[in-house]
C-alpha positions in Angstrom: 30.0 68.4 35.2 27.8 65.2 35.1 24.3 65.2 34.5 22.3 62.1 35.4 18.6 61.5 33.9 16.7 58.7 35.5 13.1 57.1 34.8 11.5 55.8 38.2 8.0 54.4 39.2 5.9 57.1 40.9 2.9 56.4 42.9 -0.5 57.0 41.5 -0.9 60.6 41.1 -4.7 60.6 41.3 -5.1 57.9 43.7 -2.7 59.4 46.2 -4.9 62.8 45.7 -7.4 61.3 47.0 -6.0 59.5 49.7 -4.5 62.9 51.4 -8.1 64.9 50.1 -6.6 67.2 47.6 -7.6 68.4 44.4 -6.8 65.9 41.6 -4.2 67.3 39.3 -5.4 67.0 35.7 -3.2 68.5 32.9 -0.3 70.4 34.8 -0.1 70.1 38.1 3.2 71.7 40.2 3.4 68.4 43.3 5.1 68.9 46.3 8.9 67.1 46.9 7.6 64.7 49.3 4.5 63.9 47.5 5.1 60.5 47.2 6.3 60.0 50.9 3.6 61.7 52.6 1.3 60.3 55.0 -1.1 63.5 55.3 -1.6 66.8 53.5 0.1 68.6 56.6 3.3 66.5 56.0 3.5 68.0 51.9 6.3 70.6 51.3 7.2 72.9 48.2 10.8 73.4 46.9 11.1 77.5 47.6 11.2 77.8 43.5 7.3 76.6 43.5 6.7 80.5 44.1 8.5 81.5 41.2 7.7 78.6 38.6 4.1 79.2 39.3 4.2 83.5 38.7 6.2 81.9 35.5 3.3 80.1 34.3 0.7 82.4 34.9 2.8 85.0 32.7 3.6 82.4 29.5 -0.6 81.4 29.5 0.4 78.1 31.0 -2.8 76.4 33.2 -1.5 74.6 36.4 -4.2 72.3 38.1 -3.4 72.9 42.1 -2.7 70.2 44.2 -4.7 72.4 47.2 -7.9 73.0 47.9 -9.6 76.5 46.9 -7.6 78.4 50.5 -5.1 76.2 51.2 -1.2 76.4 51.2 1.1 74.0 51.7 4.6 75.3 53.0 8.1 75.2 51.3 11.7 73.9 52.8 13.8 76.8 53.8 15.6 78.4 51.5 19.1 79.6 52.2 20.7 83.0 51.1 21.1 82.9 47.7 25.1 83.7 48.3 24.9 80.2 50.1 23.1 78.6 47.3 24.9 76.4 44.7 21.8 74.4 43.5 18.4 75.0 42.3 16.0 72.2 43.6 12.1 72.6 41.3 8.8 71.6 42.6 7.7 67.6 40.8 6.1 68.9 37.5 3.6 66.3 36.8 1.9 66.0 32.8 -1.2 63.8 33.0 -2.7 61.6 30.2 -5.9 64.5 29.8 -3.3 67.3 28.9 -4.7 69.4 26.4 -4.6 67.0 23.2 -2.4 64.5 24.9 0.8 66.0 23.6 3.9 67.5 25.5 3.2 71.1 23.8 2.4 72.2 27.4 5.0 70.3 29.3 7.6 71.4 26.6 6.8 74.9 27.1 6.7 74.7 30.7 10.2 73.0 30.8 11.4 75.5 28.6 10.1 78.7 31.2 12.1 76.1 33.8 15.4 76.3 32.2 14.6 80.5 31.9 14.4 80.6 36.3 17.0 78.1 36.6 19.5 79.8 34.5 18.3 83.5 35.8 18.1 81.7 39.6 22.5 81.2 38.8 22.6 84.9 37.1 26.0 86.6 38.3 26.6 83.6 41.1 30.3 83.4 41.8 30.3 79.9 41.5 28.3 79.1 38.5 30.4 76.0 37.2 29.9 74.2 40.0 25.7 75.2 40.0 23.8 72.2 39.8 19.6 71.8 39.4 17.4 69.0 40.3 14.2 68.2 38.9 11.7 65.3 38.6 8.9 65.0 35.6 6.0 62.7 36.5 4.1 61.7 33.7 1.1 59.6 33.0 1.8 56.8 30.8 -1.4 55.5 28.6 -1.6 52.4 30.8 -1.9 54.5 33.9 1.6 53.8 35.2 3.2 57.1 36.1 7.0 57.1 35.9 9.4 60.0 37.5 12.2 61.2 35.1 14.7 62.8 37.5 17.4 64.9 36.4 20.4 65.9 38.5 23.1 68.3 36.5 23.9 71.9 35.2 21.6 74.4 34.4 22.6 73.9 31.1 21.4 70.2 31.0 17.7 71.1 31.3 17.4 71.3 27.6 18.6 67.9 27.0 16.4 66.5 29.6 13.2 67.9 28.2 14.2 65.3 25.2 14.4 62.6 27.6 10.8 63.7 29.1 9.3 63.7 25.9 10.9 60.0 24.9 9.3 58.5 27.8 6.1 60.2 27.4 5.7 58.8 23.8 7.1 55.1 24.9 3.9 53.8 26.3 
């Protein structure tokens, strides 16, 4: 099965915060899919698997700055059966420049509890060769660029695009 890593510009984590008048992500910070795309805060949705990445964290001692307001939720996409399911779609995991000494400690652990729900999320499925997971990385670069590393693949592949995460975090 192919696995496809790709680096993109993102827009302006902190700016675009603002703009919609949520909480400014600092450290870790779970974004929703259409993030980037949206025009208001009632336009941003969740992948489903926000619900369980999030109980993930809390459990391995990993600190997630939310993107809402102290009350707020922001709904998910529908999720179908899991018999219906053949891929595993994760919230944007986004690593700013103030992370906790400015290293990917925290972002390598929290890909690490990612690969754990993606490859329990595919536990038993009938079709688990043909499984595939998508996930994007937004990271802020030194020079206050932010680039999206997207990954598109098997379950398996999540490994070897933590590496790839952590390469473009230290090329700036």
């Amino acid at each position: 099965m192919n696995m496809i890593i790709e680096q993109f510009d993102f827009v302006n984590v902190e700016g675009k915060a603002k703009a919609l008048g949520c909480n400014i992500p600092t450290g870790l910070a779970l974004l929703p899919n259409n993030f980037e795309t949206a025009h208001s805060k009632d336009e941003l949705l969740y992948a489903p698997t926000v619900v369980s990445i999030r109980i993930l964290f809390r459990c391995n001692g990993i600190t997630e700055t939310p993107l809402e307001l102290e009350g707020e939720t922001y709904p998910m996409y529908p999720m179908l059966p899991k018999k219906f399911i053949s891929e595993w779609i994760g919230p944007i995991i986004f690593a700013s420049r103030v992370s906790p000494g400015h290293d990917s400690f925290g972002l390598s652990k929290a890909l690490d509890i990612v690969a754990f729900d993606v490859t329990e999320f595919f536990r038993g499925y009938q079709g688990e060769s043909e499984s595939r997971a998508k996930l994007d990385v937004v990271v802020e670069m030194k020079s206050k660029i932010y680039k999206r590393i997207h990954y598109e693949g098997p379950p398996y592949g999540i490994r070897e695009y933590a590496k790839a995460v952590r390469w473009a975090r230290s090329s700036d």
